[in-house]
N, C-alpha and C positions, 0 to 999 in steps of 0.2 A: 678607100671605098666611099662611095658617095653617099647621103645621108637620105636618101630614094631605097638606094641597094639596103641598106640597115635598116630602114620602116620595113621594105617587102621580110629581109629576113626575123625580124621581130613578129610579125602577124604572122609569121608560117611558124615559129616556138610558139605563140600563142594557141596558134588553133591547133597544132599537135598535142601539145599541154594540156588542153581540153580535151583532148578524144583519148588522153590516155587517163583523166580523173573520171571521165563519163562513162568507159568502157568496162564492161561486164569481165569483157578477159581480154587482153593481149598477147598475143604468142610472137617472140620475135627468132628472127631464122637466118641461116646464113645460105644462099641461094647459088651460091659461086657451084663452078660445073654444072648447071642443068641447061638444057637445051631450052630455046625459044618453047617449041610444042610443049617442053615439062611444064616449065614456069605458064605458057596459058590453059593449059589441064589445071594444074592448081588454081589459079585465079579463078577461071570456071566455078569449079567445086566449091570454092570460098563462096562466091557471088550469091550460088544459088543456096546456099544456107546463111545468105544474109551479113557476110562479113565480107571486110573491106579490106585488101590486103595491098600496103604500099613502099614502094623503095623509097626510103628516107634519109639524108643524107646524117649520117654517125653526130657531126656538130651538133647539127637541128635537134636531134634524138636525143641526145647529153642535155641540150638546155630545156629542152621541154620537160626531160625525165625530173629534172632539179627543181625548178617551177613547180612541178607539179608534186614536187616532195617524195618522189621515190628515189631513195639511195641504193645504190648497190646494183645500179647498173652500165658502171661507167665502163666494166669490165665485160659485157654482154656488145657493148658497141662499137666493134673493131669488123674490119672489113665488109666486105658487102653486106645488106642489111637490109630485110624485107620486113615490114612489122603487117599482121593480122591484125584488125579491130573487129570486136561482137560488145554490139550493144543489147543483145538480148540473151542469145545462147550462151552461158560460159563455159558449158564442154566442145559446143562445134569447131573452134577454130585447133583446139589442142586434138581433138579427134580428128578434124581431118587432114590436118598436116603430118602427126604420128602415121595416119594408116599411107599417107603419103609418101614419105619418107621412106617405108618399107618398099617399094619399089623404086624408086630411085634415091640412092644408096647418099648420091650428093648431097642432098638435102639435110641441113642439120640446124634440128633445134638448139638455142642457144639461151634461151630463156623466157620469161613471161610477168607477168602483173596479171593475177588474179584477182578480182574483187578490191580494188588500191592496194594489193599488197606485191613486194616482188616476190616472185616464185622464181626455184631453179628450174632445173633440165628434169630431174627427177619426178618433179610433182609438177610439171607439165604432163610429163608421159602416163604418170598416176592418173591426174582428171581424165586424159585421153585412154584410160580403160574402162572408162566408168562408163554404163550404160546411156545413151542417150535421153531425152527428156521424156521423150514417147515412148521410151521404155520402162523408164521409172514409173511414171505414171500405169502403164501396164501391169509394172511390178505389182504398184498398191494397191490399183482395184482387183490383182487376184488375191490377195491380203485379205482384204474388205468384205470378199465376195466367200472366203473359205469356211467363215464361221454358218452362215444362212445357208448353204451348201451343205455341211454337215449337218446341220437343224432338218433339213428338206432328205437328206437320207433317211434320218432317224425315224423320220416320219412316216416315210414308205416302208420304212423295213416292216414297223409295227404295224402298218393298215394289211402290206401282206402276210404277216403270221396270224392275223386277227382273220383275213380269207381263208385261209389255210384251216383254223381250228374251226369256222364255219361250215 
């Protein structure tokens, strides 16, 4: 191999290496049996919640993973092999390839790197039940909002029994 061929593939482990220390969460998958149309429905639905989903060749994957000092996914990186990057969201890519996955049966999670840590299969699909970010948030402003809410009943209850005995 010529020493052209080994710069290009040293800066492709480089910038992979990067986007797996950078990234919020990685989910990586095994993509074999889906149809053209599957595969760009999923890409779509990645896109548009902001993650970057790419076929990366296993080698490339193993030296980036090392580099970038996650062990324990030597065994995650055997045949075809699409990785999900989110550099913002860390439940969008686990959610939307879980809910993906349920209709096409081919699709199999195979593992992930949350937050620089490796994750299994398991606690991918766990993140991927977990409410979304605008949900959470939803959650805790009605949290927030339940105690003033009970203050503001209290309140009216007694202005109308105080009408009532008027």
């Amino acid at each position: 191999m010529s020493e052209a061929a080994i710069a290009k593939k040293a800066a492709i482990v480089d910038k992979v290496s990067e986007k797996f220390t950078s990234a919020a969460s990685v989910v990586i998958v095994d993509y074999r049996g889906l149809t053209v149309e599957q595969v760009t429905e999923l890409r779509k639905q990645l896109r548009e919640a902001g993650v970057e989903m790419k076929v990366i060749k296993n080698s490339i994957l193993s030296r980036a993973a090392k580099k970038a000092g996650l062990d324990g996914l030597d065994s995650v990186f055997l045949g075809p092999t699409a990785v999900a990057f989110s550099n913002e969201d860390v439940i969008a890519p686990a959610k939307i390839i879980n809910d993906f996955a349920k209709t096409a049966e081919k699709l199999e999670i195979k593992g992930g790197i949350i937050e620089g840590s490796v994750s299994s299969v398991a606690e991918i699909e766990a993140l991927a039940a977990l409410p979304s970010r605008e949900g959470l948030l939803s959650m805790l402003l009605s949290v927030l909002q339940a105690p003033v809410r009970n203050v503001a009943y209290a309140i009216n209850a007694v202005a109308e029994t105080k009408e009532e005995v008027a």
